[in-house]
C-alpha positions, 0 to 999 in steps of 0.5 A: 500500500501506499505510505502516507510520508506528510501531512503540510498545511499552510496559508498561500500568500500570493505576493510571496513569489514576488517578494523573494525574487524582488531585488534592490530597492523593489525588495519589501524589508519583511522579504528575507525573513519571509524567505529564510522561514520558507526555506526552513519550512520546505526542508519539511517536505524535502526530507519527507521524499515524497513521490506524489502531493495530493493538493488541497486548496479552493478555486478563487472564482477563476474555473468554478463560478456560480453557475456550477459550483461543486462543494468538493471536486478531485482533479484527474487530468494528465497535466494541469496548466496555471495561473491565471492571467489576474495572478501573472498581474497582480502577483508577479506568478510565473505560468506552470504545467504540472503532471498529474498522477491520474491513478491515485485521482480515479482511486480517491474518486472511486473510493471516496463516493463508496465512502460518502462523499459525492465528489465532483471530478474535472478533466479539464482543470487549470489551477490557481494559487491556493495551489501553485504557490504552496509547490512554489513554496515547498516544491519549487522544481515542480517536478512531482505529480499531483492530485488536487482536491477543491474545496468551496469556501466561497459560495453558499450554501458551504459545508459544514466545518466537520465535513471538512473534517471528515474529507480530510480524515477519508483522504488519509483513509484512502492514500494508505489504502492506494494499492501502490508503493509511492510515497505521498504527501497530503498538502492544504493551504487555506486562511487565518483570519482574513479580510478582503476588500473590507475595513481590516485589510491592510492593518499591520497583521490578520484582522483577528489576531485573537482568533489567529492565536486560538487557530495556531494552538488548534492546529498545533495542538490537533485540538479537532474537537476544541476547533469544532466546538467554537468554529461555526459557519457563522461564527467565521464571519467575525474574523474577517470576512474571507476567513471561511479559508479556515476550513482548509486548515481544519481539512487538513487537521482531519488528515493528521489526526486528533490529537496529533500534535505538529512536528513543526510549527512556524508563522508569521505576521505580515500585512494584513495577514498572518501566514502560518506553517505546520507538518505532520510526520505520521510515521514519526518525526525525519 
């Protein structure tokens, strides 16, 4: 069977790609820190050695609109193009074309409907930053296939926060049941607090650094049910009005496990934001 090597959730920045490759006086004084904890940050997945990522993020309304907006879609093309043209403006990100590892997405689409979840599927799928930036992050050759998985943060009515949970607990349940010998790493970027376009945008950190507190602790400590028992989804407009994102986090806290505590935990604040790093090794620490 398959070896699930790593579990990695973080945020997804999109202004990181260009603030590590600005030079001279375009270079934003926050940038080299940002870097150095990056580069700590990818030796994580490095010496994890995985051969395949399973890539949990969210469509931010770029493929996936209003008039058909599946609540979890598996991705199971050959290759996926990216970005899109608004992230090469706005953000400086570069165009990529990933492989995709067609054999793992056909098993958790097979398995994960016999499982319950009626998972909507594209073969014709271009990926956005939730994505590309967590490979630029951790992965920057690209050079490993991937499966990726959306979620819908976006667009009510959403899932439930525990349902979250729950895709995240089964895709572990079905990357160790993959009848295969590759090594894999499941990757999900989501939000802290997070305002965008409102009043709390551009304050010198995340709109909520309260909550942003409690969520590190939640995350860290694989605290799901304490996580659960206050976060709602009415509760997540408080924080900030795009804060929603948060549910990837709790995703990928179903992957790890209750009560699993991170192996490595790092973060930090920026413009209106706080980016926020965490691994998980489930055979053990490397």
């Amino acid at each position: 069977m398959a070896e699930l090597v790593a579990v990695i959730a973080s945020t997804h920045h999109p202004f990181y790609y260009r603030a590590s490759t600005s030079t001279g006086e375009d270079r934003p004084p926050f940038a080299d820190e940002w870097v150095r904890k990056v580069e700590a940050f990818r030796e994580t997945l490095t010496r994890a050695r995985p051969d395949v990522l399973v890539m949990v993020g969210s469509d931010h309304f770029h493929q996936l609109w209003l008039d058909n907006m599946p609540q979890f879609l598996v991705g199971k093309a050959p290759v996926y193009d990216a970005n899109w043209y608004n992230e090469e403006r706005e953000f400086g990100l570069p165009r990529m074309r990933l492989q995709g590892q067609e054999d793992l997405s056909a098993y958790i689409l097979r398995e994960g409907l016999d499982a319950g979840f009626d998972l909507a599927f594209s073969n014709e799928l271009r990926i956005d930053h939730s994505i590309t930036c967590p490979i630029i992050t951790l992965r920057p050759e690209a050079d490993l296939p991937i499966v990726p998985v959306y979620t819908n943060i976006f667009a009510p009515p959403l899932p439930q926060p525990k349902r979250f949970v729950q895709l995240g607990r089964t895709i572990r349940e079905l990357v160790e049941s993959w009848p295969s010998d590759q090594r894999v790493a499941v990757i999900g970027t989501g939000h802290l607090s997070l305002e965008l376009g409102g009043p709390r945008q551009f304050g010198p950190h995340g709109p909520d650094p309260q909550f942003d507190q409690k969520a590190v602790e939640w995350i860290s400590s694989g605290d799901i049910e304490g996580c659960l028992s206050e976060v709602t989804l009415d509760s997540l407009h408080a924080p900030g009005n795009a804060t929603h994102g948060f549910m990837d986090f709790m995703l990928m806290m179903g992957v790890a496990g209750e009560g699993r505590k991170a192996d490595y935990v790092d973060t930090y604040d920026l413009f209106h934001t706080m980016e926020a790093y965490f691994t998980w090794y489930p055979g053990g620490a490397k």
